[in-house]
N, C-alpha and C positions, 0 to 999 in steps of 0.2 A: 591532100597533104598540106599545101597552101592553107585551105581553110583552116586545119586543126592550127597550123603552125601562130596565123592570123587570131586565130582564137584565144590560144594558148599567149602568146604578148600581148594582148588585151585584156583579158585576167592580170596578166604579170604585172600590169601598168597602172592597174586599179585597185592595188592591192592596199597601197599605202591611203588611197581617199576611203578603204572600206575598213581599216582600222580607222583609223581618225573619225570617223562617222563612229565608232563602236563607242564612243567616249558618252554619247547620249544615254539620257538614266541618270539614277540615284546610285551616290559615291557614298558610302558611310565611312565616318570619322573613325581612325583609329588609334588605340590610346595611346601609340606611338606617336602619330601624327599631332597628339594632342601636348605628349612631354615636349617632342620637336619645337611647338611654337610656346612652349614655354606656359600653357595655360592647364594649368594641374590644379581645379575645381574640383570637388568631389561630385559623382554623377555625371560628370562629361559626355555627353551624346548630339551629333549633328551628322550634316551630310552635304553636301556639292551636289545639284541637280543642271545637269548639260540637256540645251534642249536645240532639236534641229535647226531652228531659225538663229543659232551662235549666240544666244542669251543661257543665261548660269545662275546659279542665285547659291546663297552658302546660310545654314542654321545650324546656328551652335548656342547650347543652351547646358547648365549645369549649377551646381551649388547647393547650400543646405542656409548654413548661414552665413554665408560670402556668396553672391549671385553672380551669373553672369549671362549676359545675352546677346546674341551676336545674327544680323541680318545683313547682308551684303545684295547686290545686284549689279550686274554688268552685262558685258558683251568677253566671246572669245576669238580667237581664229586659229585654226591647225593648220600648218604647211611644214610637209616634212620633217613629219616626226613631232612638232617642237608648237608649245601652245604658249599665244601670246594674248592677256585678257586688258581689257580696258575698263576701270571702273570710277566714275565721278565720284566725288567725294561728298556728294549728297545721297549716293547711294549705301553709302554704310551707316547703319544705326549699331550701337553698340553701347550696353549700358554693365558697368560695374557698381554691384551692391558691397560695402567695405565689409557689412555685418556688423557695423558699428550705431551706433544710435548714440543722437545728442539728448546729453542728459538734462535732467530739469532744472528748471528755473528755480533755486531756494529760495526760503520766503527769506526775510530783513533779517526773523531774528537767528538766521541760524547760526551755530559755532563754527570754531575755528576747524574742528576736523571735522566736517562736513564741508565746508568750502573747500579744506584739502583736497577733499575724495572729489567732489565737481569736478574742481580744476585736474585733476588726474586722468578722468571720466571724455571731460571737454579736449584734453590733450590728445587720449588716444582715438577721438573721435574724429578730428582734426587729421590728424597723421594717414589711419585710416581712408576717409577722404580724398586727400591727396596719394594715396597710392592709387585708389582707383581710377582716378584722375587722369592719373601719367601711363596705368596699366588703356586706359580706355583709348588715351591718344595714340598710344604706340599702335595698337590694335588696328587704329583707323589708318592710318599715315605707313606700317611697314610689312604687312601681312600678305596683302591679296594679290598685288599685282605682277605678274610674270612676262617677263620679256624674252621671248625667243627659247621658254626651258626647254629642254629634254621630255619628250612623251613617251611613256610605253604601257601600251595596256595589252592585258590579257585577259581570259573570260573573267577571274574573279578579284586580281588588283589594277589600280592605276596608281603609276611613279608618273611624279613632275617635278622634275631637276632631281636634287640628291636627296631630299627630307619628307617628302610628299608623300605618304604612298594610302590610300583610299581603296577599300574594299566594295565590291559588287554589291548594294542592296539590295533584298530578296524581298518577296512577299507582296500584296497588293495597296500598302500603303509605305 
């Protein structure tokens, strides 16, 4: 009875290290998770891969004619319940396409409503630009890093803190 009893509290005590190890695998993006951080690309698809040695990597890719591309790498740690990731900021590559294009060079003799339209053309190229700009820094600088969230996995989602939540990826890629 000892032994079972011994048995039985050692299961009970490893319960918590044997979720948190379940967190290993491919996490696919969801389009929830995707409104949540505010990146509403048309075709939006990525995923979080956790891998036993506490490294993580994150790809998020979508767009048509506004792109967007997103590669992260870091390290994680699980203890009790609550995941905490650390990522250098030479580890994030992220590139926003505005879907804009600077227009061309007029020759001397062009008129006045064509210079208009340039300048018009130049303006929203510009603007554009600069939104990617600001959407690309925020991306890098307030996104990834989690300190001490809330973890909860089950077979086929994972939450992290209140916004997070990552579906089980299936299949052999």
């Amino acid at each position: 009875m000892k032994k079972l009893f011994l048995i039985f509290m050692t299961l009970f005590c490893l319960l918590p290290s044997v979720q948190a190890q379940s967190i290993v695998g491919k996490w696919k993006c969801s389009k929830e998770y995707f409104k949540s951080m505010d990146l509403l690309f048309y075709g939006m698809k990525g995923y979080y891969k956790f891998n036993k040695d506490g490294t993580f990597y994150v790809k998020i890719n979508g767009g048509s004619t506004q792109n967007i591309y997103i590669k992260i790498s870091g390290t994680y740690n699980i203890a009790d319940n609550r995941i905490t990731t650390n990522i250098v900021p030479g580890d994030i590559y992220c590139y926003v396409n505005s879907g804009q294009y600077s227009p061309d060079i007029l020759d001397s003799d062009a008129g006045g409503l064509e210079r208009m339209n340039r300048d018009r053309q130049e303006y929203a190229y510009e603007q554009g630009e600069f939104r990617s700009n600001v959407l690309t820094e925020d991306i890098k600088n307030t996104m990834w890093e989690w300190k001490n969230e809330p973890l909860t996995i089950t077979k086929k989602e994972l939450k992290i803190g209140e916004n997070i939540r990552l579906k089980k990826k299936r299949g052999l890629f």
